[in-house]
C-alpha positions in Angstrom: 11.4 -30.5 26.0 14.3 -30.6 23.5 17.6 -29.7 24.6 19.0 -29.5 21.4 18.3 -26.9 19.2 16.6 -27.5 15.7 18.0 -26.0 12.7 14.6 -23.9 11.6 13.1 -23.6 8.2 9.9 -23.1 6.8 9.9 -26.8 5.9 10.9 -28.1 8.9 8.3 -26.2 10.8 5.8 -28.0 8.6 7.4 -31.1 9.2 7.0 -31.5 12.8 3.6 -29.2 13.4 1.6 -32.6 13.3 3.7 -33.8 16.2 2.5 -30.8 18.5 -0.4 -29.8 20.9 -3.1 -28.1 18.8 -2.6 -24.5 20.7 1.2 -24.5 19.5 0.3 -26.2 15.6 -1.8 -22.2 15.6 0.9 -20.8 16.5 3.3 -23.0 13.7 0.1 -21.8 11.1 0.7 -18.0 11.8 4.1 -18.1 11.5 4.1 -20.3 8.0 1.4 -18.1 6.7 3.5 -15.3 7.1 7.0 -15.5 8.5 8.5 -12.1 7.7 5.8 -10.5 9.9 6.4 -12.9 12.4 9.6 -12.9 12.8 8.5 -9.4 13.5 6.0 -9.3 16.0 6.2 -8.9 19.5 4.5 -12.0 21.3 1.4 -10.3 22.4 0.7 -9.9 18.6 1.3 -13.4 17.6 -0.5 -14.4 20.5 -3.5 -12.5 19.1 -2.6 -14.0 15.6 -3.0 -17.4 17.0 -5.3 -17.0 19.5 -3.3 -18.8 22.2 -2.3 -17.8 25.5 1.7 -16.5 25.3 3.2 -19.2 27.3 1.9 -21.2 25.2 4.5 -19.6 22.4 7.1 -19.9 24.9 6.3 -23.4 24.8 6.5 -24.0 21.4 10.0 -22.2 21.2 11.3 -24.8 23.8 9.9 -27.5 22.1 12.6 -26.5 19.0 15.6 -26.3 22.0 15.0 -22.3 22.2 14.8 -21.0 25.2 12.9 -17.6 24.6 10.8 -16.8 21.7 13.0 -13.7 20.8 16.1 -16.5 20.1 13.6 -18.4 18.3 12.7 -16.0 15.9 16.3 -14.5 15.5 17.0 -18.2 14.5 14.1 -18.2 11.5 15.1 -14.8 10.7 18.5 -15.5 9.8 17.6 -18.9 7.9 14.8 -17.3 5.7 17.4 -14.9 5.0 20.0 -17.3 3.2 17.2 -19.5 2.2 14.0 -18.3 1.9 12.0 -19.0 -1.2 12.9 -17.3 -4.5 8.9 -17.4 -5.6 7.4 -15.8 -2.4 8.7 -15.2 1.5 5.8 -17.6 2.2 5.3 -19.8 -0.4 7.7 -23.1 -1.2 8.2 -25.1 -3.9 6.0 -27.9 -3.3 3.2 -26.0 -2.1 -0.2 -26.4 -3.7 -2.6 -24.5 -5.5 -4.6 -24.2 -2.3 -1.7 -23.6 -0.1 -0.6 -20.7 -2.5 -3.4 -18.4 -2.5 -4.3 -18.9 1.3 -0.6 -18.2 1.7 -0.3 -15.3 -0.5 -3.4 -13.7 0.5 -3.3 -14.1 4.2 0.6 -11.9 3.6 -1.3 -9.3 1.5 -3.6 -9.0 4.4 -1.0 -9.2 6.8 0.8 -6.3 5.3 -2.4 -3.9 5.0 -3.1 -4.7 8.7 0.4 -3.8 10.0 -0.2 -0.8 7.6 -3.1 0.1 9.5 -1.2 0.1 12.9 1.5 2.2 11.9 0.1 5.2 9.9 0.1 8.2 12.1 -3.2 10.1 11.6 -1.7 13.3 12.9 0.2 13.4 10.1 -2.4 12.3 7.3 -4.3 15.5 8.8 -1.3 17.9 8.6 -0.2 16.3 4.7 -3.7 17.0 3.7 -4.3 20.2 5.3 -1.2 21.6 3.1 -2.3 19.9 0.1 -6.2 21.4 0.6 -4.5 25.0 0.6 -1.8 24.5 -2.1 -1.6 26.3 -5.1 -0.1 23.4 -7.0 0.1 19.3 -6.6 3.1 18.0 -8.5 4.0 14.1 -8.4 7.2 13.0 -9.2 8.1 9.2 -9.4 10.5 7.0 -11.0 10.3 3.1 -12.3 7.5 1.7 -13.4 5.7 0.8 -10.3 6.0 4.2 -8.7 4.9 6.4 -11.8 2.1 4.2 -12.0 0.9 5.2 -8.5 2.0 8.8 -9.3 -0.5 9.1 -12.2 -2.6 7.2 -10.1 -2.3 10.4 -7.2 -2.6 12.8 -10.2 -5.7 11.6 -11.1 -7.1 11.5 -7.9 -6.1 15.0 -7.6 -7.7 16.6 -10.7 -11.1 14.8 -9.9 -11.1 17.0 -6.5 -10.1 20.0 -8.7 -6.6 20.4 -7.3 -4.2 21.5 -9.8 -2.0 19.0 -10.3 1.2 17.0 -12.5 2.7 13.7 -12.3 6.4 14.0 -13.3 8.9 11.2 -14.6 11.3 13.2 -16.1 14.3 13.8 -14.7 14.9 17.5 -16.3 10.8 18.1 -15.9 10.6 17.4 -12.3 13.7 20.1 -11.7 11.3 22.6 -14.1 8.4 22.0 -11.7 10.6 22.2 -8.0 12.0 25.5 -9.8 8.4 26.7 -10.2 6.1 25.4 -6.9 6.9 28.4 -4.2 6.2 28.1 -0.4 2.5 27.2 -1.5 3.1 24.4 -3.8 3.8 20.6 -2.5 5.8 18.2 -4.3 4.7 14.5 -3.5 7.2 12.5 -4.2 6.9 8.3 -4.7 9.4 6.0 -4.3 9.3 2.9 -2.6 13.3 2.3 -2.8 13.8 6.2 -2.1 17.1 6.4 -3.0 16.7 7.5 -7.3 19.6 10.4 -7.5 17.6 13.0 -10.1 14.5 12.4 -7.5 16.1 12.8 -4.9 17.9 16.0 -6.2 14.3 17.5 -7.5 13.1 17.0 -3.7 15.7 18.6 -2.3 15.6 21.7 -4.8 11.7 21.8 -4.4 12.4 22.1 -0.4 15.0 25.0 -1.1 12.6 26.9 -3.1 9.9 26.6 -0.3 7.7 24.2 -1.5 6.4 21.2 1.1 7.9 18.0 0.2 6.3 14.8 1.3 7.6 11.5 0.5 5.7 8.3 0.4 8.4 5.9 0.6 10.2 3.4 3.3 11.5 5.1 6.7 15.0 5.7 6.9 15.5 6.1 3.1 17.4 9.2 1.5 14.1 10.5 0.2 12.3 10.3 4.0 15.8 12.0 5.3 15.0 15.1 2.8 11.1 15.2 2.9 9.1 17.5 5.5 6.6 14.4 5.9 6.9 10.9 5.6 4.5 8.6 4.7 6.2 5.6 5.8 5.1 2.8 4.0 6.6 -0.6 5.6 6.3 -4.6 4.2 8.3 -7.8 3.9 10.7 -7.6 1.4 9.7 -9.3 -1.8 11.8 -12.5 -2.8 11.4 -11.7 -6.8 10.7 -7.2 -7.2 12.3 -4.7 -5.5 8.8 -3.6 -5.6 6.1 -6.1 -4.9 2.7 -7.0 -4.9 2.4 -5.6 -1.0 4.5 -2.8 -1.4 2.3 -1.8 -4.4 -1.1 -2.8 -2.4 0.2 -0.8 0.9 1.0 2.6 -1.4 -2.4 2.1 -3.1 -4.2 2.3 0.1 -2.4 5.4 1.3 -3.2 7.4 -1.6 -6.8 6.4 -0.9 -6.7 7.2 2.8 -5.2 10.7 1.8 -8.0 11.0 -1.0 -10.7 10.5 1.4 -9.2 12.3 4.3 -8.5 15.6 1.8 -12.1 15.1 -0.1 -13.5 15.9 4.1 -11.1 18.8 4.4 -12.5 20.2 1.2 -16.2 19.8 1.6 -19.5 18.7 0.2 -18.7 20.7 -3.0 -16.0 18.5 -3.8 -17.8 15.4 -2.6 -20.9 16.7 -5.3 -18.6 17.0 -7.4 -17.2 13.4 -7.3 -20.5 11.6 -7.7 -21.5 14.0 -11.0 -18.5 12.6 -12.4 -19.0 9.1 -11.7 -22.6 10.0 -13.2 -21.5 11.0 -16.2 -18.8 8.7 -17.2 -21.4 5.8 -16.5 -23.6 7.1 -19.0 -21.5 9.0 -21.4 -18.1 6.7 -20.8 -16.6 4.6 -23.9 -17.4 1.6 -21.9 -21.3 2.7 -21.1 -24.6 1.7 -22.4 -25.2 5.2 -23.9 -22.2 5.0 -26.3 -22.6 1.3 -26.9 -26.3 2.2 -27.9 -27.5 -0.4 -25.2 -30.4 0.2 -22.7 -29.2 0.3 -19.4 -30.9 -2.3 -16.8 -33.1 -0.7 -14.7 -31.1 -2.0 -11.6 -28.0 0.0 -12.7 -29.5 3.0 -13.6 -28.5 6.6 -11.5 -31.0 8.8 -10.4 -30.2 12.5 -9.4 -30.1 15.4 -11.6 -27.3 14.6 -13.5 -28.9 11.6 -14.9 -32.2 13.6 -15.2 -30.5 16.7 -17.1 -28.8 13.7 -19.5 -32.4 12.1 -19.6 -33.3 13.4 -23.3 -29.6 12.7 -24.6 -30.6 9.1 -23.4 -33.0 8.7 -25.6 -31.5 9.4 -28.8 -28.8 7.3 -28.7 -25.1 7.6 -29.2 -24.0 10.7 -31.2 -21.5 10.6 -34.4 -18.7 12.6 -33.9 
């Protein structure tokens, strides 16, 4: 055991795995895989990461002259901090092709599955419950990254015939907060929550009476004003203020809400869905029908939306 404490980095780490028991080199592969959510997991969960036993992390900590896994990882914390890589919290300079994707997927997944753990199902019920009965759906965003996932939510909406807006401008989004009432909900998206004519169209939307819910980080100025937060939570990214995780992590809630609000409304929405997804595949710019292909047999949809579009099939794309 050390008695002296190393200085810890990512590189150092990798440096002196080789010279370590297999059952604490696992636990040196979790953490360089993904050190921001390491440095944030309780033991159990890095125990499960690495499939070791906990003393055996308690081990490895000694090994580096720390004598508890929580100084440990206050220790990495702080370094990756002032010197953690400007290309990705996981990824160094001399890494390799290889090392890069494993590395940058296995962070991607990371994030998704601490998603999973935190998102509080009561809640998704009680959002989607209010959306289901609301007279009007309007999303406002700002930045390019957060209107993109507002238009994204928009169109979601209008395909289970929700009336519905996504809003990026700053004197529109007061308009709509003016206009929603105690029935309408105003879903607002910001990542960085903290966008002053946003934030001043939330709170005007939630004096009017409307139900504000904010996808967004906890404890931001935007989750302080909402009614319901949709806390969205990832490792800060070393290049965006908005990264690839935060932007996979808000994707998959708006799908989790989709789905959850497409049960509340029913098998006529549900119908509804697959018609559409019917007829753009045969009517669609990108489909065999406009291209004046035949469609494989393998790919074709049966049903009686393809059988009422059966004769239009057959005479090939229309001018027009």
């Amino acid at each position: 055991m050390s008695s002296l404490k190393t200085a810890l980095s990512l590189q150092v780490l990798q440096q002196q795995q080789s010279a370590l028991p297999l059952a604490q080199r696992q636990v040196i592969d979790v953490i360089l895989h993904d050190p921001g959510a390491a440095v944030q997991a309780t033991v159990e969960q890095l125990a499960l990461q690495a499939k070791v036993s906990m003393p055996t992390i308690v081990r490895m900590c000694r090994r580096f002259g720390y004598a508890s896994v929580r100084e440990f990882m206050v220790a990495l914390a702080q370094t990756l901090a002032v010197s953690g890589s400007h290309l990705h919290r996981s990824v160094q300079q001399d890494d390799s092709t290889a090392e890069v994707v494993s590395k940058i997927v296995h962070a991607a997944a990371g994030a998704i599955a601490n998603l999973g753990q935190r998102l509080d199902a009561a809640l998704i019920d009680e959002v989607a419950g209010k959306m289901a009965k609301a007279s009007r759906i309007d999303c406002y965003s700002v930045g390019a990254a957060s209107s993109f996932m507002a238009q994204e939510l928009q169109s979601r909406l209008f395909r289970l015939g929700l009336t519905s807006n996504a809003i990026f401008d700053a004197h529109q989004q007061l308009v709509s907060a003016s206009t929603l009432g105690k029935n309408g909900v105003a879903f607002v998206i910001s990542h960085v929550g903290r966008m002053p004519y946003t934030l001043e169209a939330a709170q005007f939307a939630k004096q009017q009476g409307a139900t504000v819910v904010a996808l967004t980080q906890p404890d931001t100025p935007l989750a302080e004003i909402a009614d319901h937060v949709l806390a969205v939570t990832v490792p800060q990214d070393a290049v965006m203020r908005v990264g690839t995780e935060a932007y996979l992590a808000h994707l998959v809630v708006i799908e989790i809400m989709m789905v959850r609000l497409a049960q509340i409304l029913g098998p006529r929405v549900v119908t509804g869905m697959q018609q559409y997804k019917r007829l753009l595949e045969t009517h669609g710019f990108d489909s065999y029908e406009y291209m004046g292909f035949q469609q494989p047999a393998q790919q074709r949809t049966g049903g009686p939306v393809a059988d009422a579009l059966a004769p239009t099939q057959q005479q090939g794309p229309t001018a027009g």
